[in-house]
C-alpha positions as CSV (number, residue, x, y, z in Angstrom):
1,X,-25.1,-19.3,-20.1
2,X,-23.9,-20.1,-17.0
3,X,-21.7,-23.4,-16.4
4,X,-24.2,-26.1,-14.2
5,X,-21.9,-27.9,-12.6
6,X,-20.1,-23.8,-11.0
7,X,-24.0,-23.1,-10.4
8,X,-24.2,-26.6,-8.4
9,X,-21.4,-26.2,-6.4
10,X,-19.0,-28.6,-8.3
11,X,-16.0,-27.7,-9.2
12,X,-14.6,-24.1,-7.7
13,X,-12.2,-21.8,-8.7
14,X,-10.2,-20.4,-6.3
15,X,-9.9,-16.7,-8.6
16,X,-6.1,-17.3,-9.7
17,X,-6.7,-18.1,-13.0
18,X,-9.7,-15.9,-14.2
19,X,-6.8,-13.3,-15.5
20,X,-4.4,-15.9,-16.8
21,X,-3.4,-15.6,-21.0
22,X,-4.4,-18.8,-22.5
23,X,-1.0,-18.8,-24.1
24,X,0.8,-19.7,-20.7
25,X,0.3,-23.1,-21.0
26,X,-2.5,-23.9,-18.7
27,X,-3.4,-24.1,-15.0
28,X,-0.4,-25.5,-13.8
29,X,1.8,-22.6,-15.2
30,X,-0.5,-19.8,-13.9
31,X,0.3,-21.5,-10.9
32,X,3.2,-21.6,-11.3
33,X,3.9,-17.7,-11.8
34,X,1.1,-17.0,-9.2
35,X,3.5,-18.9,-6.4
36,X,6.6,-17.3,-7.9
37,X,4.7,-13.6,-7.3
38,X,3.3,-14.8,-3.6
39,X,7.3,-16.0,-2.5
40,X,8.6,-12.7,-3.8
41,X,6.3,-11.1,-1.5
42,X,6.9,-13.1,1.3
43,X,10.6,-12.1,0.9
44,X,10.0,-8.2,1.1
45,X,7.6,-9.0,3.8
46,X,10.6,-11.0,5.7
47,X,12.9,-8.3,4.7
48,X,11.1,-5.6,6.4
49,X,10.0,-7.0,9.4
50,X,13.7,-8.4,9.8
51,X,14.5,-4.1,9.3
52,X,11.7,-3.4,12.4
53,X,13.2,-6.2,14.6
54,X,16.3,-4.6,14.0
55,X,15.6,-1.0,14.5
56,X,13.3,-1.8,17.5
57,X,16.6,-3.7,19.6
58,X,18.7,-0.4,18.6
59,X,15.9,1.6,20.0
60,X,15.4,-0.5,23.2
61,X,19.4,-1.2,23.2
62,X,19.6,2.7,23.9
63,X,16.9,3.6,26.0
64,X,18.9,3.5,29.3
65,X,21.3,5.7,27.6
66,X,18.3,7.9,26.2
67,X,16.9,8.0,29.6
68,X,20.4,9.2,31.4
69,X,20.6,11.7,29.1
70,X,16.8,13.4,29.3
71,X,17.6,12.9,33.2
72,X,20.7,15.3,32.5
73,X,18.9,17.8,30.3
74,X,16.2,17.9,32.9
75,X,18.6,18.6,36.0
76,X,20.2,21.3,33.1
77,X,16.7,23.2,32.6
78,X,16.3,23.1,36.6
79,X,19.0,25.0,37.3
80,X,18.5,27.2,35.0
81,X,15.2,28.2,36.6
């Protein structure tokens, strides 16, 4: 059967620990590994957005250069016409 005090609203679960072995020592260890997985995720999530920050000021770094040079190949196919 079904816990009363879940079914009355008491205590809630917030999901982290439904999955978690009973040999890992209890709640506070599965959340303990469940903030070690969330920080390594923040880190590759800071990684890449640092990587398309990055790539996004070379980009908009060369655009007046990119911009002289379709003006060039432009003039170029003109006079070829």
């Amino acid at each position: 059967m079904t816990d009363p005090q879940r079914r009355t609203g008491g205590r809630r679960s917030s999901g982290l620990l439904l999955n978690a072995p009973a040999s890992r020592g209890g709640e506070a260890r599965a959340l303990c590994d469940a903030l070690k997985k969330l920080s390594a995720v923040t880190r590759a999530i800071s990684a890449n957005v640092r990587h398309v920050n990055s790539s996004l000021e070379r980009i908009l770094l060369d655009k007046q250069d990119i911009e002289e040079l379709e003006t060039m190949l432009n003039s170029l196919l003109l006079e070829k016409m």
